[in-house]
Residue frames as a rotation matrix with the C-alpha (Angstrom) as fourth column:
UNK 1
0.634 0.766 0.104 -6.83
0.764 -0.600 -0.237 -13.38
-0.119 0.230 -0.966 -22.48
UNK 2
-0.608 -0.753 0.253 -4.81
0.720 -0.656 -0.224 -10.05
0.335 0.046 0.941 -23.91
UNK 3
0.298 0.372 -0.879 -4.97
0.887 -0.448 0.111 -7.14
-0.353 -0.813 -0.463 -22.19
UNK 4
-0.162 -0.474 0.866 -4.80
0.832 -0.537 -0.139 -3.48
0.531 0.698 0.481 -23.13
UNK 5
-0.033 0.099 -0.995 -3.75
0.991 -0.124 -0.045 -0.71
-0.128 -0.987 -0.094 -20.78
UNK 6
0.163 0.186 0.969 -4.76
0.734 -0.679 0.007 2.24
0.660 0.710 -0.247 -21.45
UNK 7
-0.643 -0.573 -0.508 -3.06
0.740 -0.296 -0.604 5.37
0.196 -0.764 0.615 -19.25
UNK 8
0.558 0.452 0.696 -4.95
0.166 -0.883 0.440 7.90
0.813 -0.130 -0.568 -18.00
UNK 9
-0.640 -0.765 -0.071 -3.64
0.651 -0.491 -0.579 10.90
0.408 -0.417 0.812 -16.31
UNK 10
0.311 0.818 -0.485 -5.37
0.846 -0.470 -0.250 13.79
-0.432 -0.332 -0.838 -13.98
UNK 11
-0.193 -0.177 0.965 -5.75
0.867 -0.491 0.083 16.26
0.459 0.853 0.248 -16.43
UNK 12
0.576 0.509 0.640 -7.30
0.383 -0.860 0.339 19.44
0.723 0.050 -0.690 -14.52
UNK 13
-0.337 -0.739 0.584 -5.95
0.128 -0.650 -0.749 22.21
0.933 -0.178 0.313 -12.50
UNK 14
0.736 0.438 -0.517 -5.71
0.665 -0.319 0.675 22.66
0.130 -0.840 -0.526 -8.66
UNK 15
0.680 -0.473 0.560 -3.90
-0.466 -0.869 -0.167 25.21
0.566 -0.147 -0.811 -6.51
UNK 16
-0.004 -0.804 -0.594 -0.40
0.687 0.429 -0.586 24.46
0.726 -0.411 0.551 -5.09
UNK 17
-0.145 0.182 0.972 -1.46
-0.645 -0.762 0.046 27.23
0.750 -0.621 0.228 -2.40
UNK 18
0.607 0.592 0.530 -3.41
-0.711 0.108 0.695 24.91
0.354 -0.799 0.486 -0.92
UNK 19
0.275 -0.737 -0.617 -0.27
0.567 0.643 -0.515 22.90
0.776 -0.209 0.595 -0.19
UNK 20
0.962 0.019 0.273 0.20
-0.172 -0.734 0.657 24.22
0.213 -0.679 -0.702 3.11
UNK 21
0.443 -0.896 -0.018 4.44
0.343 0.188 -0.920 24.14
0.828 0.402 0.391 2.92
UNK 22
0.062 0.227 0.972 4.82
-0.730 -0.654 0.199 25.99
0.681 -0.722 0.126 6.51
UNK 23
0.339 -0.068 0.938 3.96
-0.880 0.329 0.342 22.99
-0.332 -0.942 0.051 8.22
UNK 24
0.936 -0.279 -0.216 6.30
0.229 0.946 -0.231 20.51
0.269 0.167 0.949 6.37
UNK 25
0.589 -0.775 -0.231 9.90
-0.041 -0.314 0.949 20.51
-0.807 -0.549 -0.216 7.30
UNK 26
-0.138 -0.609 -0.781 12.82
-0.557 -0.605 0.569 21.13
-0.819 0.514 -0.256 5.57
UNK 27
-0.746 -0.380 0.547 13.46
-0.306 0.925 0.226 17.41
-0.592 0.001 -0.806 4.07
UNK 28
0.098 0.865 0.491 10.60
-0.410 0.485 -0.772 16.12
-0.907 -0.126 0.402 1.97
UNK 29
-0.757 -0.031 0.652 9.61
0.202 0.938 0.280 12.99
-0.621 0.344 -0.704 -0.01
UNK 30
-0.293 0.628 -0.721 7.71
-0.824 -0.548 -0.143 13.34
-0.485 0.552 0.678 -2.75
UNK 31
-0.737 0.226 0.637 5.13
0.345 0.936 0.067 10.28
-0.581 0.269 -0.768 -3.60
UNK 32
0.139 0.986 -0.092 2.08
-0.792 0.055 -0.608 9.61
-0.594 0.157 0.789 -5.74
UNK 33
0.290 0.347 0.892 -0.44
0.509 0.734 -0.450 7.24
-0.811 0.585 0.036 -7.96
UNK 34
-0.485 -0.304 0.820 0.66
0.804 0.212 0.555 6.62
-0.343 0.929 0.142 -11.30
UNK 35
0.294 0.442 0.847 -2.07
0.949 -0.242 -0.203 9.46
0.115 0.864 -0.491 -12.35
UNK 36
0.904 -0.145 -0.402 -0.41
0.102 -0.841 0.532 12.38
-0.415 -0.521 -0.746 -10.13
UNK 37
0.164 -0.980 -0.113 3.30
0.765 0.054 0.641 11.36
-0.623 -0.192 0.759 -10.86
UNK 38
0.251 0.002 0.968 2.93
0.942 -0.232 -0.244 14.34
0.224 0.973 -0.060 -13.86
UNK 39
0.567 0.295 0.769 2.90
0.227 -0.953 0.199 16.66
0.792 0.062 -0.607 -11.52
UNK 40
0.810 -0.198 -0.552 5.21
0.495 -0.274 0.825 16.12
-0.315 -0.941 -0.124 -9.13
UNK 41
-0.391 -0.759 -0.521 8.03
0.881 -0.473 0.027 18.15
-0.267 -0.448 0.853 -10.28
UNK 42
-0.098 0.435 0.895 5.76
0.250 -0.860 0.445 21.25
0.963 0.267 -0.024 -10.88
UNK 43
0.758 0.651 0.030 5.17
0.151 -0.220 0.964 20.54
0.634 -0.726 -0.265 -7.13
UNK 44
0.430 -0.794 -0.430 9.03
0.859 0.215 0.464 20.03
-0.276 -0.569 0.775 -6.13
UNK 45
-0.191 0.007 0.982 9.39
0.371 -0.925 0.079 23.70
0.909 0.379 0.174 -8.14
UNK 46
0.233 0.909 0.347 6.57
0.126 -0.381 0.916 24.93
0.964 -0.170 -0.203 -5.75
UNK 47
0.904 -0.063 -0.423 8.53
0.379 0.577 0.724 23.64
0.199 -0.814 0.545 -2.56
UNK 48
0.144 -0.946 0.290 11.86
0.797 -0.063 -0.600 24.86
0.586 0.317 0.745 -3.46
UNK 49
-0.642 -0.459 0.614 10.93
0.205 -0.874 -0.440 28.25
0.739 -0.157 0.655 -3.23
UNK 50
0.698 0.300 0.650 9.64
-0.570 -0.316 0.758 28.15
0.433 -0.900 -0.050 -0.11
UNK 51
-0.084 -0.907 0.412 13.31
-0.919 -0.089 -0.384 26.62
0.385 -0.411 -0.826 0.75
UNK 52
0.806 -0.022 0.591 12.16
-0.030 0.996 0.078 22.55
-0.591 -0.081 0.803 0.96
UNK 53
-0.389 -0.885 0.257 15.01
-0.779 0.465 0.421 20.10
-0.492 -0.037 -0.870 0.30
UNK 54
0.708 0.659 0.255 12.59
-0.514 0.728 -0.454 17.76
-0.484 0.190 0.854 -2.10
UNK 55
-0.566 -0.733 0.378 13.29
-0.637 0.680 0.363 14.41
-0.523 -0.036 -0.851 -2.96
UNK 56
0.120 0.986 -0.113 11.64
-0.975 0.096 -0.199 11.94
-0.186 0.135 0.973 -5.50
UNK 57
0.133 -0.001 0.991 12.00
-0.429 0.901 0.059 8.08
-0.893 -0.433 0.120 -5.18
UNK 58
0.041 0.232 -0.972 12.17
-0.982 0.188 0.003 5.59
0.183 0.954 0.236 -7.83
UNK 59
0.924 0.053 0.379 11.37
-0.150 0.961 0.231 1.57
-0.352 -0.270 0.896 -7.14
UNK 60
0.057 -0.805 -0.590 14.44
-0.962 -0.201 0.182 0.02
-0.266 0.557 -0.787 -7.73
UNK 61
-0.502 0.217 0.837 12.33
-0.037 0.962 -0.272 -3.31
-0.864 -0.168 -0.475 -8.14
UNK 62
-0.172 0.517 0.839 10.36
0.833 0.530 -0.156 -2.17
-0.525 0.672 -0.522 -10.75
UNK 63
-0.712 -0.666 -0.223 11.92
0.389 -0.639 0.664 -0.23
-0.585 0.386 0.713 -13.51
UNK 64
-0.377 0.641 0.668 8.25
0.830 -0.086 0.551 -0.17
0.411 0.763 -0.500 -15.43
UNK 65
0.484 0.787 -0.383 7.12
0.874 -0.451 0.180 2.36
-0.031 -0.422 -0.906 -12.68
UNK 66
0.498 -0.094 0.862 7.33
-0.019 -0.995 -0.097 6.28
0.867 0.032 -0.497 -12.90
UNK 67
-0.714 -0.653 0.252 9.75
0.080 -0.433 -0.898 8.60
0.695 -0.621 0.362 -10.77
UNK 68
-0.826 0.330 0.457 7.74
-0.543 -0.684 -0.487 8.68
0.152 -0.650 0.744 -7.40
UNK 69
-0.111 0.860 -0.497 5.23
-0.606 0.339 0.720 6.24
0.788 0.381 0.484 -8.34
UNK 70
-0.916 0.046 0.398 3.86
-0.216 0.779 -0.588 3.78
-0.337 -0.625 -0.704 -5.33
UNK 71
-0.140 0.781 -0.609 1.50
-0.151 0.591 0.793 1.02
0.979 0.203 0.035 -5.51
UNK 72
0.778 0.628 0.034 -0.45
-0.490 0.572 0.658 -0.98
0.393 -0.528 0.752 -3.17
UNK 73
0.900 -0.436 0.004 1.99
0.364 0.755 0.546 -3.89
-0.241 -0.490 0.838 -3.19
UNK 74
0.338 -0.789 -0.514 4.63
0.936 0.338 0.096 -1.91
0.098 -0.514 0.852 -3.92
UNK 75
0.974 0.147 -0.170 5.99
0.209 -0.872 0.442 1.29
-0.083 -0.467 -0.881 -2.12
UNK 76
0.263 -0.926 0.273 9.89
0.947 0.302 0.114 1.03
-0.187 0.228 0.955 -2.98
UNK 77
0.239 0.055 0.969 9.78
0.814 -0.556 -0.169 4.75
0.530 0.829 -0.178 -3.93
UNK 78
0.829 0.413 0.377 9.38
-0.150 -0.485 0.862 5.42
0.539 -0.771 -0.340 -0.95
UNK 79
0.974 -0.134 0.182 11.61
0.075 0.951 0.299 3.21
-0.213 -0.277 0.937 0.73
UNK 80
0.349 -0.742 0.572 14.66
0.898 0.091 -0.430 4.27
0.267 0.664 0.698 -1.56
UNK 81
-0.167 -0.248 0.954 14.48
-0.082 -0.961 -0.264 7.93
0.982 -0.123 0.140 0.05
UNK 82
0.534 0.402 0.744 13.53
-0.114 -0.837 0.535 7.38
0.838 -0.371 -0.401 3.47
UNK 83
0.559 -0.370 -0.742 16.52
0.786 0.522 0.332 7.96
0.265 -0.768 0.582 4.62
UNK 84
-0.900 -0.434 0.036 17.07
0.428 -0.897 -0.114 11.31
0.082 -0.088 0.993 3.58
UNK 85
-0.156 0.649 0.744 13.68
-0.133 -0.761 0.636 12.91
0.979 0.000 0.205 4.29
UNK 86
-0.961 -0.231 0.155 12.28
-0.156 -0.011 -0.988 13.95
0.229 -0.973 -0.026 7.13
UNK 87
-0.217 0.912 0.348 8.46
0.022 0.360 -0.933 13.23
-0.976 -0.194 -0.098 5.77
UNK 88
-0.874 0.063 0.482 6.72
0.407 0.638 0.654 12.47
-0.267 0.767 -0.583 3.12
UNK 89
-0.568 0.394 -0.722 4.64
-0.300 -0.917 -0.264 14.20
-0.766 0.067 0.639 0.97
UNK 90
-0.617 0.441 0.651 1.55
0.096 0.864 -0.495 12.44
-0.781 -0.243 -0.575 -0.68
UNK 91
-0.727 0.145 -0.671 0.16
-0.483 -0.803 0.350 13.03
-0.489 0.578 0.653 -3.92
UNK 92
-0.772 0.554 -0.311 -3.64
0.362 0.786 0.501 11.13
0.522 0.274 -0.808 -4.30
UNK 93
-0.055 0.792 0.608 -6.69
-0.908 -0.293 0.300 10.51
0.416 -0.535 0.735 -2.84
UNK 94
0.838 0.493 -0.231 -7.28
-0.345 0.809 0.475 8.10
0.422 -0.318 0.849 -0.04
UNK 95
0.503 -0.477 0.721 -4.99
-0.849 -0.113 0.517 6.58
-0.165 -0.872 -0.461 2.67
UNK 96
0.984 0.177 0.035 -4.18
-0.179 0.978 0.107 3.56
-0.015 -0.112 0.994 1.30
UNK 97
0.370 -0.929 -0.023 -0.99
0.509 0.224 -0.831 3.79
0.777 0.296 0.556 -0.33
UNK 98
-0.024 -0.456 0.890 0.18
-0.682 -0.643 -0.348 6.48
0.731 -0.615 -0.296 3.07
UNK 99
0.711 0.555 0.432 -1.22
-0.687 0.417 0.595 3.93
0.150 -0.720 0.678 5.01
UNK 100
0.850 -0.514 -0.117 1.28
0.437 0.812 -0.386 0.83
0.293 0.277 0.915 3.83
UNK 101
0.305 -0.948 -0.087 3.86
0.451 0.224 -0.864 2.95
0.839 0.225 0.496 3.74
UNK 102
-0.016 -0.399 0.917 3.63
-0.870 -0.446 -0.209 4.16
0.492 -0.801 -0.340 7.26
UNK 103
0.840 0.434 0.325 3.37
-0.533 0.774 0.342 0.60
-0.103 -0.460 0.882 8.24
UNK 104
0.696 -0.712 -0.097 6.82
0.514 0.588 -0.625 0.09
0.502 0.385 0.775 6.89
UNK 105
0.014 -0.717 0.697 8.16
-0.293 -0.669 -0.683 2.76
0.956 -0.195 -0.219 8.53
UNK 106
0.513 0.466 0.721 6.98
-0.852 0.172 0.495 1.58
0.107 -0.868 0.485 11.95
UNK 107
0.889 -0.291 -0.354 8.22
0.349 0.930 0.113 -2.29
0.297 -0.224 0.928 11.53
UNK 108
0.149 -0.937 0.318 11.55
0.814 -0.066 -0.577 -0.49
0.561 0.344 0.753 10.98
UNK 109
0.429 -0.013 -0.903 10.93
0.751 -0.550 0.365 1.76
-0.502 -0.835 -0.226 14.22
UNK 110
-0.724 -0.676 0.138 11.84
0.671 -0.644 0.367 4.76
-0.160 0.358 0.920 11.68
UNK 111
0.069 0.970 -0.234 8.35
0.941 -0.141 -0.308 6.37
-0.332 -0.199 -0.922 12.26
UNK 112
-0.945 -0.325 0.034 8.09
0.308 -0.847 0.433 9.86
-0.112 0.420 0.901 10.06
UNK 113
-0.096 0.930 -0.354 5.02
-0.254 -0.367 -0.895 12.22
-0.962 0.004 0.272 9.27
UNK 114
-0.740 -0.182 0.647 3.57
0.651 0.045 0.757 11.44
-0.166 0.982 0.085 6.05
UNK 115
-0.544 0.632 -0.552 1.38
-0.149 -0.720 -0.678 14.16
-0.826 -0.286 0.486 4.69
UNK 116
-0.290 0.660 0.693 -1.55
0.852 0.508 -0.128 13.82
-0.436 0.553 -0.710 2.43
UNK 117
-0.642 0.280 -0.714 -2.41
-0.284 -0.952 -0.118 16.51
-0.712 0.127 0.690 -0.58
UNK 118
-0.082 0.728 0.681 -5.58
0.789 0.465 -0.402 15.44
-0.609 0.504 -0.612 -2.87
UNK 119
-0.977 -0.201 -0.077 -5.60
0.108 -0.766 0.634 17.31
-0.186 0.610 0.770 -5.97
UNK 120
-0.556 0.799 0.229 -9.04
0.624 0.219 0.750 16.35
0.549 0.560 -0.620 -6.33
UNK 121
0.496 0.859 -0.124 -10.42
0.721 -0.328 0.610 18.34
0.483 -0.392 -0.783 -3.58
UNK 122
0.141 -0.675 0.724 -7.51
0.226 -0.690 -0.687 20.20
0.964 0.261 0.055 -2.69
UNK 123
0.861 -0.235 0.451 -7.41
-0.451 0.055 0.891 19.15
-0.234 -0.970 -0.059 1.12
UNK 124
-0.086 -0.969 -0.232 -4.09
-0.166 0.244 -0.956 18.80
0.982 -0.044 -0.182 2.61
UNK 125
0.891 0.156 0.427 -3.65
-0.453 0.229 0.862 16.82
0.036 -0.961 0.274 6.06
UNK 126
-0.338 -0.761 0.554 -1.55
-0.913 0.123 -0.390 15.23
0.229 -0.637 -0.736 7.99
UNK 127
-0.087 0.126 -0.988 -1.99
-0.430 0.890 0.152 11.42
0.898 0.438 -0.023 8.46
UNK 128
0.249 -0.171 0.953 -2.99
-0.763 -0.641 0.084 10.49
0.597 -0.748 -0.290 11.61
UNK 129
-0.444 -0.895 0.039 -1.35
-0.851 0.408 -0.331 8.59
0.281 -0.180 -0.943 14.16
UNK 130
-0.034 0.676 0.736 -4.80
-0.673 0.529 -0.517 7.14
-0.739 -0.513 0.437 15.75
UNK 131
0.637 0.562 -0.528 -5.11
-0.752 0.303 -0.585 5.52
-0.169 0.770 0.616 12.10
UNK 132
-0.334 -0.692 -0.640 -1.91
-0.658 0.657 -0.367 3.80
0.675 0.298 -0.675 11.83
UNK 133
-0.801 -0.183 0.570 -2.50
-0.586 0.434 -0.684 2.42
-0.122 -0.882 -0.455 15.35
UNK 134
0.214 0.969 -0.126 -6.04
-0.849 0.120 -0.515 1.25
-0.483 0.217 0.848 13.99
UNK 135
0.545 -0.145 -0.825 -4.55
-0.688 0.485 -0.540 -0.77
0.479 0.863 0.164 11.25
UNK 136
-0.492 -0.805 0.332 -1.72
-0.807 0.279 -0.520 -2.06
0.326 -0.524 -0.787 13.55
UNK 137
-0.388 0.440 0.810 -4.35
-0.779 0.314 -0.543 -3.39
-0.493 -0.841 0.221 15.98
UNK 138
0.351 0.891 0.287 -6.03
-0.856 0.430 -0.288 -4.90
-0.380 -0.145 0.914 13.21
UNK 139
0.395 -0.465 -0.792 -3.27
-0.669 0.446 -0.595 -6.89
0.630 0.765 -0.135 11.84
UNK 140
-0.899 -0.423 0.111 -2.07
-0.396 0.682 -0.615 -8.37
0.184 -0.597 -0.781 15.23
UNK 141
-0.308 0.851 0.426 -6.01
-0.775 0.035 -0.630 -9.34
-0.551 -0.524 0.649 15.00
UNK 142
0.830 0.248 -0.499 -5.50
-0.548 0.524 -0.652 -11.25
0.099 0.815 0.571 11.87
UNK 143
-0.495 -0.814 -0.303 -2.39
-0.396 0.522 -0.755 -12.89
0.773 -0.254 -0.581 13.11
UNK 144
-0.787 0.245 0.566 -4.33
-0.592 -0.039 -0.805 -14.21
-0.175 -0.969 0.176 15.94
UNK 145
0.600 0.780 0.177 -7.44
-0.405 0.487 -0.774 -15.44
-0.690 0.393 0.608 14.05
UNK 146
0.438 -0.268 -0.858 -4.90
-0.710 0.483 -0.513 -17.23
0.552 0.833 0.022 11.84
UNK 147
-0.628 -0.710 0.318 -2.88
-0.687 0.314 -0.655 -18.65
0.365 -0.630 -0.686 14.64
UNK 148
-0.613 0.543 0.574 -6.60
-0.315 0.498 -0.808 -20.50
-0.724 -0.676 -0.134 16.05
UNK 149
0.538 0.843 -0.013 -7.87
-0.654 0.408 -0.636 -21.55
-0.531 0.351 0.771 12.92
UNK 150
-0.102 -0.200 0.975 -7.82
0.111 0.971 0.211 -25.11
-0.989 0.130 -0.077 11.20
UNK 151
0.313 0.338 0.887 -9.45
0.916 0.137 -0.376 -24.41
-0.249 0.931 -0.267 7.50
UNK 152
-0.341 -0.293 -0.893 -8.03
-0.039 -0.945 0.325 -21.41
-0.939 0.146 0.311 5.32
UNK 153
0.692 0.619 0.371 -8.94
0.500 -0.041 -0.865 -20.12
-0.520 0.784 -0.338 2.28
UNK 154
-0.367 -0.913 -0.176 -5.79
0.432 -0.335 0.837 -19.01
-0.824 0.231 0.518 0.70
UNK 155
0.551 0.602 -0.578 -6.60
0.211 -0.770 -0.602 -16.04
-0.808 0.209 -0.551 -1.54
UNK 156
-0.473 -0.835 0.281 -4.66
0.500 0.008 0.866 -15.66
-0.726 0.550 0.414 -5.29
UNK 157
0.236 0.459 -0.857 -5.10
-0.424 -0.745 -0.515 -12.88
-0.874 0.485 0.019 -8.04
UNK 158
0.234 -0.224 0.946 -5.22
0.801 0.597 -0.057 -13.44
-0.552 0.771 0.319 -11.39
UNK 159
0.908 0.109 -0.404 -3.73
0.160 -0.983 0.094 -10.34
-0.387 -0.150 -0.910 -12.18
UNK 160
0.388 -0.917 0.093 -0.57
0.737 0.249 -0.628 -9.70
0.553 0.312 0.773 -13.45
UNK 161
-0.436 -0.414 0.799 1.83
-0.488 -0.637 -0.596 -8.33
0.756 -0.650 0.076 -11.10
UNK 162
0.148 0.277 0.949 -0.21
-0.983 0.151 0.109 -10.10
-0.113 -0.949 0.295 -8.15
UNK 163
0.892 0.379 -0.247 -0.83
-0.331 0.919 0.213 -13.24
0.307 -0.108 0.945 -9.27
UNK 164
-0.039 -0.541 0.840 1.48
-0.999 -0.008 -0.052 -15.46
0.035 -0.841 -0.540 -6.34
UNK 165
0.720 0.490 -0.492 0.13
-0.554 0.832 0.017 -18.82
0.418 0.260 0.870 -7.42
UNK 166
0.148 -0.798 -0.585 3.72
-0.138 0.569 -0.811 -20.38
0.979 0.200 -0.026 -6.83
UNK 167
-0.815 -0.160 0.557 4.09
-0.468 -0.385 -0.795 -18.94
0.341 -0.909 0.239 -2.90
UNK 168
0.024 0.873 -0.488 0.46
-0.982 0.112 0.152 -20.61
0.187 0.475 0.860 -2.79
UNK 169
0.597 0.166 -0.785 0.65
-0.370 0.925 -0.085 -23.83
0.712 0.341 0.614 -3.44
UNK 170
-0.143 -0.904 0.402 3.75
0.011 -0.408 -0.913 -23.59
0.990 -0.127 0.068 -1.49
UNK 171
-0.605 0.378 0.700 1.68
-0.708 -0.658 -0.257 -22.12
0.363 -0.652 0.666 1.63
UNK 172
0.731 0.650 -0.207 -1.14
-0.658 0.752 0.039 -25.11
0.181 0.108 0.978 0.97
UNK 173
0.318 -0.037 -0.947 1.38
0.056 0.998 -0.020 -27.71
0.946 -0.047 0.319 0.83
UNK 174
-0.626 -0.603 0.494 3.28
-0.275 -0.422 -0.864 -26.00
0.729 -0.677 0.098 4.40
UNK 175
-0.388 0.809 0.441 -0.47
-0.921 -0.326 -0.213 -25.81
-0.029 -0.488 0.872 6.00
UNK 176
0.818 0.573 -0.062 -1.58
-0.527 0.787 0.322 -29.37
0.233 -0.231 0.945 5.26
UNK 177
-0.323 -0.620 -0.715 1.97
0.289 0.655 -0.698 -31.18
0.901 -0.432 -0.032 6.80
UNK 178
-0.930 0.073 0.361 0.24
-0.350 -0.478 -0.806 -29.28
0.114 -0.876 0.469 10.07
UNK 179
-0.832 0.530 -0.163 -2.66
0.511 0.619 -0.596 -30.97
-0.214 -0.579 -0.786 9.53
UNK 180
-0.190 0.402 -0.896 -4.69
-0.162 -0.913 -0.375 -27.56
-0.968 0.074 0.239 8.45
UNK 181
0.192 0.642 0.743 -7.47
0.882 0.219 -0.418 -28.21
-0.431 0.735 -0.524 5.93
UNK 182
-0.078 0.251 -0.965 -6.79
-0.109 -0.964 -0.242 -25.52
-0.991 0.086 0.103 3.36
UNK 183
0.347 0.533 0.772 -8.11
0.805 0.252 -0.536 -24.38
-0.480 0.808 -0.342 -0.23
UNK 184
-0.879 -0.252 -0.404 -7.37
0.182 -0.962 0.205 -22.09
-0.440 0.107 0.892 -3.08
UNK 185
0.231 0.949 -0.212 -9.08
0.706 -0.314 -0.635 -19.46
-0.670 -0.003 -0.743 -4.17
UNK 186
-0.729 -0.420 0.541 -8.74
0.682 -0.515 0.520 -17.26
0.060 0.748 0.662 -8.20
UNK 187
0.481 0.695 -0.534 -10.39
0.443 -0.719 -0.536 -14.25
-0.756 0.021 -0.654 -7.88
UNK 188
-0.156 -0.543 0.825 -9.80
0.854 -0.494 -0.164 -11.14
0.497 0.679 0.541 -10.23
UNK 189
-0.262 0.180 0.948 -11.23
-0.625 -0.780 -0.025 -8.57
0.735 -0.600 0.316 -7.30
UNK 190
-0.706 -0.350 -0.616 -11.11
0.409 0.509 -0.757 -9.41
0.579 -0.786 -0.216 -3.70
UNK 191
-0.152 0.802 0.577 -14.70
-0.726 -0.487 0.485 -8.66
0.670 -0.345 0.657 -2.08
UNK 192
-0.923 -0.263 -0.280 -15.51
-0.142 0.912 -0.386 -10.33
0.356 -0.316 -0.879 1.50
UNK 193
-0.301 0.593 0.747 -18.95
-0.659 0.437 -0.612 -10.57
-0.689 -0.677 0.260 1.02
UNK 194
0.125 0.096 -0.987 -18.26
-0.502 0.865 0.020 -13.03
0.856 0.493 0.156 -2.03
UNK 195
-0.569 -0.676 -0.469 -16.49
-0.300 0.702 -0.646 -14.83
0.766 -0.226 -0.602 0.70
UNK 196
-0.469 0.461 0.753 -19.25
-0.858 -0.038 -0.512 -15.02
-0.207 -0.887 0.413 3.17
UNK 197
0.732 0.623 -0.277 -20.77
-0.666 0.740 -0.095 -18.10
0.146 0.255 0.956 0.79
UNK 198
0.161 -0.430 -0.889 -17.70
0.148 0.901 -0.409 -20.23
0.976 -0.066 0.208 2.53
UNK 199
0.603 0.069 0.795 -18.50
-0.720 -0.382 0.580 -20.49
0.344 -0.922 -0.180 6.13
UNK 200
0.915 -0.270 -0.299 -16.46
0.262 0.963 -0.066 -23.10
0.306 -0.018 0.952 6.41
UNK 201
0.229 -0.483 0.846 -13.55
0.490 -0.693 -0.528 -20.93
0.841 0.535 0.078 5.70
UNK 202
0.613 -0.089 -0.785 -12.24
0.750 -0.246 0.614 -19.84
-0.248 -0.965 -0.084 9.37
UNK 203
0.051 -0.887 -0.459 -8.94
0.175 -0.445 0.878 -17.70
-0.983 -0.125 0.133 8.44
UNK 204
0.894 -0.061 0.444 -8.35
0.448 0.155 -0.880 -16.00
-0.016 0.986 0.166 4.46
UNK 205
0.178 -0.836 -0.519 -4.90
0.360 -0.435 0.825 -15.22
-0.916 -0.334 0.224 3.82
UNK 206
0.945 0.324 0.041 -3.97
0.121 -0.230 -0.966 -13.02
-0.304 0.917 -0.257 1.08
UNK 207
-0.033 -0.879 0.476 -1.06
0.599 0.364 0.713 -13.37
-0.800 0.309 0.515 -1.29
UNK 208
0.395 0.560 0.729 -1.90
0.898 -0.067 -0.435 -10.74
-0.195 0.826 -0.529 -3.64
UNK 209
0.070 -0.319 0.945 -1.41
0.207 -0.922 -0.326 -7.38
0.976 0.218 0.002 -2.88
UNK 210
-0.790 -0.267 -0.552 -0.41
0.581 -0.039 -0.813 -5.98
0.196 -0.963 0.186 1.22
UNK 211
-0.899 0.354 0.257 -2.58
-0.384 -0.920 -0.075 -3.25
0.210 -0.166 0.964 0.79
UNK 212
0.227 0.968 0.108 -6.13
-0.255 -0.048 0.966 -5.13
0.940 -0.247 0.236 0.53
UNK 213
-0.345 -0.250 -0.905 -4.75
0.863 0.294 -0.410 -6.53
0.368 -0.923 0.115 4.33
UNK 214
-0.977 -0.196 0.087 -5.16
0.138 -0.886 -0.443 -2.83
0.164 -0.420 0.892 5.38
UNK 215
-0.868 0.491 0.079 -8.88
-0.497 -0.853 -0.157 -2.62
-0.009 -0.175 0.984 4.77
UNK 216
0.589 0.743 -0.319 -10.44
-0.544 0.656 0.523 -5.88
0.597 -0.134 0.791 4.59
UNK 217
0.661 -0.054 0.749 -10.26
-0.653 0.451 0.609 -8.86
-0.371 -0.891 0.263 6.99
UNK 218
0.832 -0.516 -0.205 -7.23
0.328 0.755 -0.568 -11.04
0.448 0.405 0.797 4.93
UNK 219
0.831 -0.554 0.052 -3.92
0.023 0.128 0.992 -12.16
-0.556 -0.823 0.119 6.61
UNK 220
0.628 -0.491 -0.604 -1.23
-0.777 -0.355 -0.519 -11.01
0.040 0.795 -0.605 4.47
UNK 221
0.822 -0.354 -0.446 1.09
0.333 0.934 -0.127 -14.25
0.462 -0.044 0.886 3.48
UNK 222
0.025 -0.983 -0.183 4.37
0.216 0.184 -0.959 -12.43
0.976 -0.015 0.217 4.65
UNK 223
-0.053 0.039 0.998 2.89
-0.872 -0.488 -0.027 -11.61
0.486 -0.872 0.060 7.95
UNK 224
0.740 0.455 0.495 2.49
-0.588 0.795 0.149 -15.06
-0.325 -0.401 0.856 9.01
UNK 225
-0.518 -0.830 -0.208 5.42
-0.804 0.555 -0.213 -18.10
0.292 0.057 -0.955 9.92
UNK 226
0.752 0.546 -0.370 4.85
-0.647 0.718 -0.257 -21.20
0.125 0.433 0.893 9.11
């Protein structure tokens, strides 16, 4: 099937006031989603002169993505700077993509604030810590419910850019030399109350993207040794 991507950008005006600059430190990281990245150096301008040190990232895995740009599955933008910031500055709505990439900082005991500015509504926070620890909890919960189940449901996108099929098969052939009944599964969106019509199904592990791990009940494949 061909595919045609069409870009869209956020097109309308907010205030860089409501960036509250005061309570970031010197050091900052400048992220966002593919539709913000337009604006971040209007915002590294905005920072200057209030005497920030800004920094913007670039994947150095994937050369197709914008300065600053982070995905789901990948955050490299991040990653590539955070050793010279002292936090991170968020440009989106929603926690997901802050979310991952405080989860990398943590593995790597380099824990940093990341702050959160939504052009869309023009709130600016501060990520909190109770939330990482939320996620944390629930991932050593999904290690744990993999570790005691027999039947998996092994989870592949048909996506480009996700699709893992190889790792997969791979995973399936790893899981039945243990004895461990497992299946795949081609989705094009990852919903778990499709998945509720396989009770069978003890443990899903996803191989797609890290991020849906964050907010639904799938074991990411690289969390998990085999």
């Amino acid at each position: 099937m061909k595919l045609l991507f069409v870009p869209s950008k956020y097109n309308f005006s907010f205030s860089l006031k409501n960036i509250k600059a005061n309570k970031l430190p010197k050091n900052i990281g400048l992220i966002a989603t593919i539709q913000h990245t337009d604006s971040l150096n209007k915002i590294k301008g905005f920072l200057e002169k209030h005497k920030k040190k800004v920094i913007i990232g670039k994947s150095k895995k994937n050369n197709s993505l914008k300065k600053g740009q982070v995905l789901g599955c990948d955050i490299n933008a991040a990653k590539a700077i955070e050793n010279k910031v002292q936090a991170f500055l968020y440009i989106g709505s929603g926690k997901f993509h802050p979310l991952a990439i405080a989860l990398s900082l943590k593995q790597q005991k380099k824990q940093k604030p990341i702050f959160i500015f939504n052009p869309l509504t023009e709130e600016f926070s501060c990520l909190d810590e109770k939330e990482i620890k939320k996620v944390i909890a629930r991932k050593k919960t999904q290690k744990i419910k993999f570790l005691s189940s027999n039947t998996f449901g092994i989870l592949v996108s048909i996506k480009p850019g996700q699709n893992r099929l190889k790792q997969a098969l791979i995973l399936k052939e790893k899981l039945e030399k243990k004895n461990k009944k497992s299946y795949l599964f081609l989705l094009n969106d990852f919903n778990d109350n499709q998945l509720e019509n396989f009770p069978k199904v003890e443990c899903w592990i996803n191989t797609a993207c890290p991020g849906l791990s964050l907010e639904q009940p799938f074991v990411w494949i690289d969390d998990i040794n085999i």
